[in-house]
C-alpha positions in Angstrom: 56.3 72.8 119.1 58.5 72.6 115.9 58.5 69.8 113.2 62.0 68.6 114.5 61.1 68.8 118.2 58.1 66.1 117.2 60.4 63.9 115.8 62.5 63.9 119.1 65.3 65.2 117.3 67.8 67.9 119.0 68.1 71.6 118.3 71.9 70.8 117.7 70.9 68.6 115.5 69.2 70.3 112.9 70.9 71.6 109.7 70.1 75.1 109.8 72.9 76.2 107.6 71.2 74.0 104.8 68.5 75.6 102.0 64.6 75.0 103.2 64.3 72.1 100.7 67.3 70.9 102.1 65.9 71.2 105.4 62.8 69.6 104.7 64.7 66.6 102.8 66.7 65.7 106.2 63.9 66.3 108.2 61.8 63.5 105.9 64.5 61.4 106.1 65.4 61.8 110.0 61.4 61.2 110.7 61.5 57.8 108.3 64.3 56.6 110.4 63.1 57.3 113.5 59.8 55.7 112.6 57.9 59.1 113.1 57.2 59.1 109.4 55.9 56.0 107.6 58.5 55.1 104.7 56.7 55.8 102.0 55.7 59.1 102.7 57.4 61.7 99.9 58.7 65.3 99.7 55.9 66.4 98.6 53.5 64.3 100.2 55.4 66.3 103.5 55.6 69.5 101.9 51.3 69.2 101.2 50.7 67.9 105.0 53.0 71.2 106.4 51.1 73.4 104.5 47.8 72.0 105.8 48.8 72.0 109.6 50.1 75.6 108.2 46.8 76.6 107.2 44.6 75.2 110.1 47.2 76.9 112.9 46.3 80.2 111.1 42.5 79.6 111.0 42.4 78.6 114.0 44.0 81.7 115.8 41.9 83.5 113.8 38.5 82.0 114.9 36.5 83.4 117.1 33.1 81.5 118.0 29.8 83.4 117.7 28.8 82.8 121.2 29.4 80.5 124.1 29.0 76.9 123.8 26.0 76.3 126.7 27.1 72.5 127.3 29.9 71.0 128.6 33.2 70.0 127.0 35.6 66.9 127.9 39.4 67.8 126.4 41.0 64.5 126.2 44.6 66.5 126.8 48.0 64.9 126.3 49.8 64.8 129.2 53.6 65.1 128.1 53.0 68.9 127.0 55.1 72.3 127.3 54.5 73.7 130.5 55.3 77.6 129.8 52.7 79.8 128.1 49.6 77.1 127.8 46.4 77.5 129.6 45.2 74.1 131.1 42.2 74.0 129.2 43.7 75.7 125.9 41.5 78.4 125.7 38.0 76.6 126.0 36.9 77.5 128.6 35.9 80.8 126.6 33.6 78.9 124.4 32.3 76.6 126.7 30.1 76.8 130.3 31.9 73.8 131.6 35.5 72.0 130.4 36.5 69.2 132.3 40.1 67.8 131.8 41.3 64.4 131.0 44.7 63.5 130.9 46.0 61.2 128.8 49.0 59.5 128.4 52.0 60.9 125.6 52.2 63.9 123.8 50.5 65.8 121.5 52.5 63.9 118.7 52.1 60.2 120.5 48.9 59.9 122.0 47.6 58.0 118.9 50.1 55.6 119.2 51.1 52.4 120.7 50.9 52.1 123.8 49.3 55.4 124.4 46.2 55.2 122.4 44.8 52.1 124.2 44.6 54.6 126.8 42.8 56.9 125.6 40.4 54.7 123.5 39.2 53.6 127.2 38.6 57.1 128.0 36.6 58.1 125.2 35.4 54.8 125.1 33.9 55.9 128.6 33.0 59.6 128.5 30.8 57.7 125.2 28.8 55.2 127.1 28.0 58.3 129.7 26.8 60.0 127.5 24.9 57.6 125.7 23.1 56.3 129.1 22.2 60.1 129.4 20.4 60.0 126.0 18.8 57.0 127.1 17.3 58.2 130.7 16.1 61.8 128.7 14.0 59.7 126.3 13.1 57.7 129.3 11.8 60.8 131.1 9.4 62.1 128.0 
């Protein structure tokens, strides 16, 4: 998913005709207006974030784990997400014995925010408490 398509903002929309500075100027100023960017955020605050999400998309598809994860794994997944192309369980099911999906309500982009995120607090909130009462009956059991 592109920068502009997280700001909800249409393909026709963008300025592609414009330098990448350019580009990245409307883009900051299309995301503070649509509230997707808080206001004081600056080019170069932007330009430092992209970079980072830059740098962890690359590590990440170049990571491979040195063995398989023997536990199980809950993905809290977003439920407003691009159908084609996307494994369910985004690939962790190769690291992992078990995955179990959650969905949660929004996107990828929204699920930390209002209203969305009360949602999702609850979940983790009680996959937490499971797994601390596990903890507890273990130590119980020794």
């Amino acid at each position: 998913m592109s920068f502009a398509e997280n700001l909800e903002l249409a393909s026709e929309e963008f300025p592609a005709q414009l330098e990448p500075d350019q580009q990245l100027s409307w883009l900051l100023e299309q995301g503070k207006q649509a509230g997707r960017i808080p206001p004081d955020i600056t080019l170069v605050q932007l330009r430092r974030a992209l970079r980072t999400e830059q740098i962890i998309v690359q590590a990440t598809h170049g990571y491979t784990p040195p063995c398989t994860y023997p536990g199980s794994i809950i993905l809290l997944r977003a439920s407003e997400v691009p159908a084609e192309g996307i494994a369910q369980d985004l690939g962790w099911q190769a690291v992992a014995s078990r995955v179990e999906i959650v969905w949660t309500q929004g996107s990828h982009m929204t699920m930390l925010e209002q209203p969305h995120v009360e949602s999702l607090a609850e979940q983790l909130q009680r996959y937490l408490d499971i797994a601390v009462e596990e903890v507890y009956e273990e130590a119980d059991s020794l």
